[in-house]
C-alpha positions as CSV (number, residue, x, y, z in Angstrom):
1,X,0.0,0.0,0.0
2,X,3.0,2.4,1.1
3,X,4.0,2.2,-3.4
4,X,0.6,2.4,-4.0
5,X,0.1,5.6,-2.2
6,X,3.5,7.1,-3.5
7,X,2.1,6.6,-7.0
8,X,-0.7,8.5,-6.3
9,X,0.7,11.5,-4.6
10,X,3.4,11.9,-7.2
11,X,0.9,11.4,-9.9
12,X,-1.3,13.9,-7.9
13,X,1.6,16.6,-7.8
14,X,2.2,16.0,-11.9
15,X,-0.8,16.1,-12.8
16,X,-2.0,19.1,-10.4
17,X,0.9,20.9,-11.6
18,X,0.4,20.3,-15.3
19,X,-2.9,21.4,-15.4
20,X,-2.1,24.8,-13.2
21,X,0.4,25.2,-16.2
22,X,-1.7,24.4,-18.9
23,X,-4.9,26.3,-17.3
24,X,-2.1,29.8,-16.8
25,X,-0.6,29.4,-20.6
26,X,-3.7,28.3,-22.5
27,X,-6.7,29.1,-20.2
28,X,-9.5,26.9,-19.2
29,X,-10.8,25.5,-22.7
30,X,-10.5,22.3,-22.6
31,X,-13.9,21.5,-24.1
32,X,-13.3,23.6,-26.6
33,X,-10.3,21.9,-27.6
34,X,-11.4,18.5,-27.0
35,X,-14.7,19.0,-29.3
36,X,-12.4,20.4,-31.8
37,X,-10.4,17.0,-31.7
38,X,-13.3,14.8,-31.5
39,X,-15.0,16.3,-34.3
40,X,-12.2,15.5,-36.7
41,X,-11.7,11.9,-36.2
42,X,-8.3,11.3,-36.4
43,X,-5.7,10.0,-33.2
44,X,-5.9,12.5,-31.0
45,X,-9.6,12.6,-31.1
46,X,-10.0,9.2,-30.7
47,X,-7.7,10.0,-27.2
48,X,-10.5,12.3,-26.2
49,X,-12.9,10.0,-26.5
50,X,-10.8,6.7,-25.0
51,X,-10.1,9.8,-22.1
52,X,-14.2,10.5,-21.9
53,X,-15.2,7.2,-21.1
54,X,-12.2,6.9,-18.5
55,X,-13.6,9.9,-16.4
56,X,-17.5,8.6,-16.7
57,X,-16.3,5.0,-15.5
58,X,-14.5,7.0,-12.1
59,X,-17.7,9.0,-12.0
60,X,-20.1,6.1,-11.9
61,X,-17.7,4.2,-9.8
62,X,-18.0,6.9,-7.3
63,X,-21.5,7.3,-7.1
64,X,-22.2,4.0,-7.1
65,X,-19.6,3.4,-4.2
66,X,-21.3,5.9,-2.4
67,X,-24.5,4.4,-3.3
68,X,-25.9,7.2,-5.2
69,X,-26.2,9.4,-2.3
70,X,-26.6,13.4,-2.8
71,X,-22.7,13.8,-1.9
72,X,-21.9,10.8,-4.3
73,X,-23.1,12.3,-7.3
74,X,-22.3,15.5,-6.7
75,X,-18.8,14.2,-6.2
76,X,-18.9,12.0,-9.1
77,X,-20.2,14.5,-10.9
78,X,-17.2,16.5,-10.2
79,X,-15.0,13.8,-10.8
80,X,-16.1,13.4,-14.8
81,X,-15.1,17.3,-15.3
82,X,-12.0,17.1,-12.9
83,X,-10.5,13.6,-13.6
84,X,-7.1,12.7,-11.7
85,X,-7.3,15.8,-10.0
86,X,-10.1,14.9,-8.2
87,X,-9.8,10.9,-7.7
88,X,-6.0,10.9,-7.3
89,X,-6.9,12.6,-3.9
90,X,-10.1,10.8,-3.6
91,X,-8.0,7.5,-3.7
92,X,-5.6,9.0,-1.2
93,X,-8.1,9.6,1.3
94,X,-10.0,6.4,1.0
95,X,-6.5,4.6,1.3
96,X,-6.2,5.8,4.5
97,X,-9.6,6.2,5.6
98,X,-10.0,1.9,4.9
99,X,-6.5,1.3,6.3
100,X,-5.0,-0.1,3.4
101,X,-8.3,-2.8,2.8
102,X,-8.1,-2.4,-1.1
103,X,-11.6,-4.7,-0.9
104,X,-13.1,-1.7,1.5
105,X,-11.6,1.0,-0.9
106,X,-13.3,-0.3,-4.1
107,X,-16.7,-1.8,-3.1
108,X,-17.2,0.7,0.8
109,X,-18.2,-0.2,3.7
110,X,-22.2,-1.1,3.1
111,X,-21.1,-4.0,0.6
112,X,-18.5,-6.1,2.8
């Protein structure tokens, strides 16, 4: 778990970084941008949309693992807009939160 957590917290810090970067140079268009590359079918749209479904499986994997309550959709919600940046710390938290039980982590505590 101690590996596991250090991925996550240096993934965090790149990814949290890049993005502050990214958001300071280009400003906060990323839908514009991803439309634009979605729209034309080639490589990188086809990354958008591989990307897409990525951050709609973490948000229904959030909601459902906080059994569609207000806070879990909200969160999940949240989640499909914010990607890593939101589950990286999310993952953090519930590492600790479930002492280490990966089982705990994935399913929660209503489903053991």
């Amino acid at each position: 778990m101690a590996l596991f957590r250090i991925y996550l917290f240096v993934t965090f810090a790149a990814i949290l970084a890049y993005t502050v970067w990214v958001i300071a140079t280009e400003g906060p268009i990323f839908l514009q941008v991803a439309i634009g590359m979605l729209s034309e079918f080639k490589w990188p749209g086809q990354f958008t949309l591989d990307f897409a479904i990525y951050l709609y499986l973490s948000m229904f994997w959030i909601m459902w693992r906080n059994e569609f309550s207000a806070f879990g959709i909200v969160f999940g919600l949240v989640a499909s807009v914010l990607g890593a940046v939101v589950l990286l710390p999310y993952l953090i938290y519930l590492s600790y939160k479930c002492e280490g039980d990966v089982k705990l982590m994935l399913i929660g505590p209503n489903r053991m």
